[in-house]
C-alpha positions in Angstrom: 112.4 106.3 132.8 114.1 104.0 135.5 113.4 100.5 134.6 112.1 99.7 137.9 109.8 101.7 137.6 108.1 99.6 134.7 106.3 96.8 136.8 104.6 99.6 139.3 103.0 101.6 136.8 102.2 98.6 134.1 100.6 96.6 137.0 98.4 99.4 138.2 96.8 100.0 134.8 96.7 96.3 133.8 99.3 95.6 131.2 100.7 92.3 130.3 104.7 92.6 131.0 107.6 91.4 129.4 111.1 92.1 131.0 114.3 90.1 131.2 114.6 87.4 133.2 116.8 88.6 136.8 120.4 86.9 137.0 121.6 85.6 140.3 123.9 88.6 141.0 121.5 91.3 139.2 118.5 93.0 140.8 116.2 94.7 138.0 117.2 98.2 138.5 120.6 97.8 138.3 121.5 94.8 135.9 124.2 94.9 133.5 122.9 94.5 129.9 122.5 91.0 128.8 124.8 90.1 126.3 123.3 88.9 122.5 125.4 86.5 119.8 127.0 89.4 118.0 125.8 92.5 119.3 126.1 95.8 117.4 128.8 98.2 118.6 127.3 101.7 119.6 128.2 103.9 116.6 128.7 108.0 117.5 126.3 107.6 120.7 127.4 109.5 123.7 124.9 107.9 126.2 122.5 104.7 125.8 119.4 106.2 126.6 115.9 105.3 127.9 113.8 104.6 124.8 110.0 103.8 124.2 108.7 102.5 121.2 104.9 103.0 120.1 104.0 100.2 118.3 104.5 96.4 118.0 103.6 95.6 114.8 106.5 94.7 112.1 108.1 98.7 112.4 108.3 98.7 115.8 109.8 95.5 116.6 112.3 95.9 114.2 113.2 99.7 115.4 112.8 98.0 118.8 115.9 95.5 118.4 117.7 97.4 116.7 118.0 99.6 119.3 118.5 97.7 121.5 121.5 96.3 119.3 123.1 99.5 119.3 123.3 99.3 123.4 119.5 101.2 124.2 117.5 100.7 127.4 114.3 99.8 124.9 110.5 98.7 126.0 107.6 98.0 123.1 104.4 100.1 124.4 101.0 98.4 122.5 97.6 98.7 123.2 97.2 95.6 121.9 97.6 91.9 123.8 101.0 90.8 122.1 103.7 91.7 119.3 102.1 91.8 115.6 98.5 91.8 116.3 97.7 94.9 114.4 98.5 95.7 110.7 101.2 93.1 110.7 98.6 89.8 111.9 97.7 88.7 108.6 99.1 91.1 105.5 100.1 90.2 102.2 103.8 88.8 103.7 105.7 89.9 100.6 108.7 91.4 100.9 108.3 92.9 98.2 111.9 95.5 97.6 111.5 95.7 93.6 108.0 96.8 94.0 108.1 100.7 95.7 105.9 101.9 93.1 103.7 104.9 94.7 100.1 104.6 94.8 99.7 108.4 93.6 100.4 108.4 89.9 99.3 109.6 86.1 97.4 106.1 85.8 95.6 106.3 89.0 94.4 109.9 88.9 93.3 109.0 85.3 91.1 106.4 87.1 89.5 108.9 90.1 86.2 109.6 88.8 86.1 105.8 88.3 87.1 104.9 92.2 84.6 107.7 93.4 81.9 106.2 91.4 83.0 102.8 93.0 83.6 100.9 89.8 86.7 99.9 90.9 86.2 97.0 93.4 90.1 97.0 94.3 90.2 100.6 95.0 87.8 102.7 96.6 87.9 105.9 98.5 86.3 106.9 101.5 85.6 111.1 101.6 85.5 112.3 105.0 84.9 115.9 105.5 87.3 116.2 108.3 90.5 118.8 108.0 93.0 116.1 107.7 91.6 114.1 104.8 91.0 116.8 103.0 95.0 117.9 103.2 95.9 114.6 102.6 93.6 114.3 99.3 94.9 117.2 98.1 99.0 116.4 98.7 98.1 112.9 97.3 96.3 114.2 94.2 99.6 116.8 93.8 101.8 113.5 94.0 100.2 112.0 90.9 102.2 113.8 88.3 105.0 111.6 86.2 108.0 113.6 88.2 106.5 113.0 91.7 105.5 109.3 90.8 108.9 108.4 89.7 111.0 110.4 92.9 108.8 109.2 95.2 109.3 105.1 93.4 113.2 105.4 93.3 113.0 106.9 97.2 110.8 104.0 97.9 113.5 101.6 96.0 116.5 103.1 97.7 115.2 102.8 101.2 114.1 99.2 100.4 117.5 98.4 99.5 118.7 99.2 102.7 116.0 97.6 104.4 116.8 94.3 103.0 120.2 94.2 104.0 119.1 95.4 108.0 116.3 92.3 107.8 118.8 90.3 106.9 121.4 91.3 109.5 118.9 90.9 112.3 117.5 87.9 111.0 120.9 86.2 111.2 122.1 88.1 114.3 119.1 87.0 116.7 118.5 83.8 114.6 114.9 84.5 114.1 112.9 82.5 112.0 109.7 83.5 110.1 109.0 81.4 107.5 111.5 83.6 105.7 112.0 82.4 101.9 113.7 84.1 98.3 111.0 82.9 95.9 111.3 85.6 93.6 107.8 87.3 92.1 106.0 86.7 89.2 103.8 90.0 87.5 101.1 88.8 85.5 99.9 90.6 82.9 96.6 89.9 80.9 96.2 92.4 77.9 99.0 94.0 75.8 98.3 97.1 76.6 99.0 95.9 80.5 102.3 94.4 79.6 103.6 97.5 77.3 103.1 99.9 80.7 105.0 97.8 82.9 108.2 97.9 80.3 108.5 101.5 81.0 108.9 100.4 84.7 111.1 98.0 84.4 114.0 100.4 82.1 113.4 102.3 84.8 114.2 99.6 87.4 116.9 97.8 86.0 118.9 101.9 85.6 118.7 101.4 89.3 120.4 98.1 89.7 117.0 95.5 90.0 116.8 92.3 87.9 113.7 91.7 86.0 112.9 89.4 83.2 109.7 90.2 80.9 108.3 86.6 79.9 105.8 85.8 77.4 102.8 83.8 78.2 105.5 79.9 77.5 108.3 81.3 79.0 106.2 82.4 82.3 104.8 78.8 82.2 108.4 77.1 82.2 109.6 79.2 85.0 106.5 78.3 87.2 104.7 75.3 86.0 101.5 76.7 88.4 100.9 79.2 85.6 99.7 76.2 83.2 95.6 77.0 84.1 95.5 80.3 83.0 98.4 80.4 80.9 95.7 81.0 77.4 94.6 84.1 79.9 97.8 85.9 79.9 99.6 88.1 77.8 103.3 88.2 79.7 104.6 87.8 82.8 107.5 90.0 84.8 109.7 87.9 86.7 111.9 89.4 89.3 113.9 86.4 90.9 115.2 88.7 93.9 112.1 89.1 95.8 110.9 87.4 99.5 108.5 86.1 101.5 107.7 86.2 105.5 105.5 86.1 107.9 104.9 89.3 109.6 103.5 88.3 112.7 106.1 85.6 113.2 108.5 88.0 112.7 107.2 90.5 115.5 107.0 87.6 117.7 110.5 86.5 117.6 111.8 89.6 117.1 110.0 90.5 120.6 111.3 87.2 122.4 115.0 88.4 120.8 114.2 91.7 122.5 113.7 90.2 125.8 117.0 88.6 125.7 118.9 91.2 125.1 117.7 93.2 127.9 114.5 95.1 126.4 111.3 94.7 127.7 107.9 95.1 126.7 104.0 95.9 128.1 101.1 95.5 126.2 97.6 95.9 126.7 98.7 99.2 127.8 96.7 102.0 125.0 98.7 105.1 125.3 96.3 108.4 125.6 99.2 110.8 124.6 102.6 112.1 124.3 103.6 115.0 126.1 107.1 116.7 126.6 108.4 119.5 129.1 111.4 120.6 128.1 113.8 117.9 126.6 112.2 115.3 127.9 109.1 113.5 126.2 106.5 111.2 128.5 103.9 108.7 127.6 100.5 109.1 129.3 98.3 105.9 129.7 94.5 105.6 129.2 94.6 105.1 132.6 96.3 108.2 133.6 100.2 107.6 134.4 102.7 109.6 132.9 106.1 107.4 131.9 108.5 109.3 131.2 112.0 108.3 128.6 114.7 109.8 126.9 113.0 109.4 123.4 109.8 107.8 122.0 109.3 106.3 118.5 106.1 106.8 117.2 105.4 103.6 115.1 102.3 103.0 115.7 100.9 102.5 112.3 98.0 104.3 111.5 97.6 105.4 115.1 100.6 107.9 115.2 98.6 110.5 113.4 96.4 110.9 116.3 99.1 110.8 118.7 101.0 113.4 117.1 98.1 115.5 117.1 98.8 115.8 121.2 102.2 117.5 120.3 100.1 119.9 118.3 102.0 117.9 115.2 100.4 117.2 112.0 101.0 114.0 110.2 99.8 113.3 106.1 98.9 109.9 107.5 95.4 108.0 106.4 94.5 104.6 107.2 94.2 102.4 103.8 91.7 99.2 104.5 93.1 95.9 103.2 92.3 91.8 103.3 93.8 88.7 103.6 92.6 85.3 103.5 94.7 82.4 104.5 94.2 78.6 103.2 95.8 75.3 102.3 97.8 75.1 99.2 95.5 74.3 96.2 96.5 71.6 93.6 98.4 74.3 91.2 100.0 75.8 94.1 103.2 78.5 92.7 106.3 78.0 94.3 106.9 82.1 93.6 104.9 84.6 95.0 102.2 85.8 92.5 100.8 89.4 91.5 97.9 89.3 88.8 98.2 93.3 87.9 94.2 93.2 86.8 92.8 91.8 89.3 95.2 93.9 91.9 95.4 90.5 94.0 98.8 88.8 95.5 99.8 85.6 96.5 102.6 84.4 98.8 103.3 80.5 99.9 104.1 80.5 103.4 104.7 76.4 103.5 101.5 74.5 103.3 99.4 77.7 103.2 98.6 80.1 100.4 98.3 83.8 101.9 96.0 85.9 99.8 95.9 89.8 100.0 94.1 92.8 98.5 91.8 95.6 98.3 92.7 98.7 99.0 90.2 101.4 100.9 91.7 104.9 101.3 89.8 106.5 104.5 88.4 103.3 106.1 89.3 103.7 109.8 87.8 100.6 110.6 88.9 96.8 110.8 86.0 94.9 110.4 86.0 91.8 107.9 82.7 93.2 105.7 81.0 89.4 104.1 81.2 91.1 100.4 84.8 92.7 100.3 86.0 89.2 101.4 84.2 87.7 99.3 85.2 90.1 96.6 88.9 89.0 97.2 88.3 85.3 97.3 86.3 85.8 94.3 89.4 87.8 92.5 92.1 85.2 93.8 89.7 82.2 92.6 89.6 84.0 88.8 93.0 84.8 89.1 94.6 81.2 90.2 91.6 79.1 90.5 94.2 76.1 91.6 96.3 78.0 94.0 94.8 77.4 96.9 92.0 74.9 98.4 89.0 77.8 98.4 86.6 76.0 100.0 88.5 75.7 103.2 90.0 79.5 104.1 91.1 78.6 107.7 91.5 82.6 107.9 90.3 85.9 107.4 91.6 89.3 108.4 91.3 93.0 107.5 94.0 95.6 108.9 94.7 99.3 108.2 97.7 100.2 106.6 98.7 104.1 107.2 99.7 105.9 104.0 101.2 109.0 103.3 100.1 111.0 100.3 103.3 110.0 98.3 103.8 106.7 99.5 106.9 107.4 101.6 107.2 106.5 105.6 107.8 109.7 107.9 111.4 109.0 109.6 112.0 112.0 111.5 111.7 114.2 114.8 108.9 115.7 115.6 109.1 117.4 118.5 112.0 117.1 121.3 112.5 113.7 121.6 110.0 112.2 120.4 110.6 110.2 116.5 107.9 109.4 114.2 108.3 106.2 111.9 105.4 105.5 110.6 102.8 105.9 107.1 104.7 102.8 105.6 101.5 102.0 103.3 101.3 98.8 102.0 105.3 98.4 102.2 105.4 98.3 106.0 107.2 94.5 106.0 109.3 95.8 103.3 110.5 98.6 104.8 110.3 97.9 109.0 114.2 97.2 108.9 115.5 100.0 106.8 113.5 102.4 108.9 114.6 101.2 111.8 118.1 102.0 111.0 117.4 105.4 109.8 115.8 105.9 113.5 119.0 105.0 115.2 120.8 107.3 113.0 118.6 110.2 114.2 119.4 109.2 117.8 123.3 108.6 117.6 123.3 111.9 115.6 124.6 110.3 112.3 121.6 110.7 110.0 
């Protein structure tokens, strides 16, 4: 893909472009790379290549600049109108990397006949008949056993590990600010019964190097005076003091303007029909009919990669999962640490002066609309919850996004066909996990994985 051959095609179908700005001495097609604060040597790469990333939510920025880091000709392809408008607008913005546990395990599939009688208004489950959701079902309901529920949590643990340490090496290498805090995160816990499962977890956790702290009902009060409203409702509290806070879509945005300056580039409003490769060589083709071709594409486009990897004749165990958000003011009894009330399956983060408010979880809804009852549902949980936390009566937003789960809760890092990389079906831990994955996709490339 020659770079100057971007504007051409992105103009004729309509795209909104993004490219670096041209230097006195440099026409487009053949300027030098422009230099960044503390660039990333190239590691094992015999040539930079031409690289297109699928996707600008939170994954694909991050895979984005850090290719770019490593010396890659990179441009962000999004259907959308700008960086982080998808999945990554408005989602819970916990980071959260002692928190990997898989959705498929013995206590859910306990709970199935109860989720497909829609009893459970956190979880629900939306049956489609279709090939794909059917294998999907079935590989999730085989990853409910105790083995598969505890690999699949110390896989999740280990790559969010790693993906705290790359956030935090692009965060200070491109100076990006989003809001970005170290909180820590309180679990609360409001029967016994609750609070005796969660030690299991946490022997389990702290064999593999995380700090936690179990807290009865004073002790969870002391560390976050918040807690005082419902602190009678409450059994214990979990503490975990390492964990973070962000906002997503503050993060794609900088990380997009960082991508810019180091020579990237980006077009959006551009939906991508398909992928298609002849030989070697992999091509995007537009909705409106132009085929782009690169040297590799990354698939991260959320829950869209599944059908896009259907044009390789490539299956993905991908399956959008419905969530909410609400956004509002900080309440009176605001908590300085991000919040998780295990019953109610609701979580808070304080992003400054507002509370962000997350939840629900709809396995097969392929749509993003903000239903009147689910969102009422979650203010209604968050208001029994922390009834202080946040000023209710004035949500400035709302938002419902699709996150795109695999059946064992573990993203797909790998080829898929001849150049072309998928990095996608991050679930709910997409923020969590954007900058590990990202460095396991350069691996791939530079041949070091």
């Amino acid at each position: 893909m020659g770079s100057g051959s971007i504007p051409d095609f992105a103009h004729r179908c309509g795209a909104i472009i993004f490219r670096p700005r041209r230097h006195q001495d440099d026409a487009w097609g053949s300027r030098q790379p422009v230099s960044i604060d503390h660039p990333e040597p190239a590691r094992s790469m015999s040539r930079r290549e031409e690289i297109i990333v699928l996707g600008a939510g939170v994954v694909g920025m991050a895979t984005a600049l850090t290719l770019a880091g490593r010396g890659h000709r990179v441009t962000v392809v999004d259907g959308a109108g700008g960086p982080g408008l998808g999945t990554s607008f408005a989602n819970g913005a916990q980071l959260s990397y002692a928190y990997t546990d898989a959705l498929a395990s013995p206590s859910v599939l306990r709970q199935i006949p109860h989720i497909l009688l829609g009893l459970d208004p956190a979880l629900r489950f939306q049956p489609h008949l279709d090939p794909d959701f059917l294998r999907w079902s079935i590989a999730f309901l085989r990853n409910c056993g105790a083995g598969s529920f505890r690999r699949n949590t110390l896989a999740g643990l280990a790559l969010a590990a790693r993906s705290r340490l790359a956030l935090d090496q692009l965060t200070e290498r491109h100076a990006l600010e989003y809001g970005q805090s170290v909180p820590g995160k309180i679990h609360i816990y409001r029967t016994a019964a609750s609070l005796a499962a969660a030690e299991a977890m946490v022997a389990l956790k702290r064999a593999n190097g995380i700090t936690q702290t179990l807290l009865d009902p004073d002790a969870a009060v002391a560390l976050e005076p918040m807690l005082a409203p419902v602190r009678d409702e409450i059994a214990g509290a979990l503490h975990t003091p390492g964990e973070a806070v962000g906002d997503p879509h503050r993060f794609c945005s900088g990380a997009h303007d960082a991508l810019i300056r180091a020579g990237g580039s980006s077009m959006f409003d551009l939906p991508v029909e398909r992928i298609e490769t002849q030989g070697s060589q992999p091509a995007i083709v537009t909705r409106c009919g132009t085929r782009v071709p690169a040297d590799r594409i990354v698939l991260a486009a959320g829950p869209g990669a599944s059908r896009l990897a259907r044009s390789l004749g490539v299956y993905l165990p991908v399956q959008p999962m419905k969530g909410y958000s609400i956004t509002a003011p900080t309440g009176a009894a605001a908590p300085r640490a991000s919040i998780t009330d295990v019953a109610n399956r609701v979580v808070f983060a304080r992003l400054g002066n507002r509370m962000r408010i997350a939840g629900l979880a709809e396995v097969g809804r392929r749509d993003t609309r903000v239903e009147p009852d689910r969102l009422r549902a979650l203010t209604d949980s968050a208001r029994a919850a922390l009834p202080q936390a946040a000023d209710y009566d004035n949500i400035e937003s709302s938002w419902a996004g699709l996150r795109p789960m695999t059946p064992d809760s573990l993203p797909i890092t790998r080829t898929i066909a001849p150049g072309v990389i998928a990095n996608t079906g991050h679930g709910g831990l997409g923020w969590t996990y954007a900058a590990g994955s990202a460095e396991r996709v350069a691996q791939i490339i530079e041949g070091t994985a």
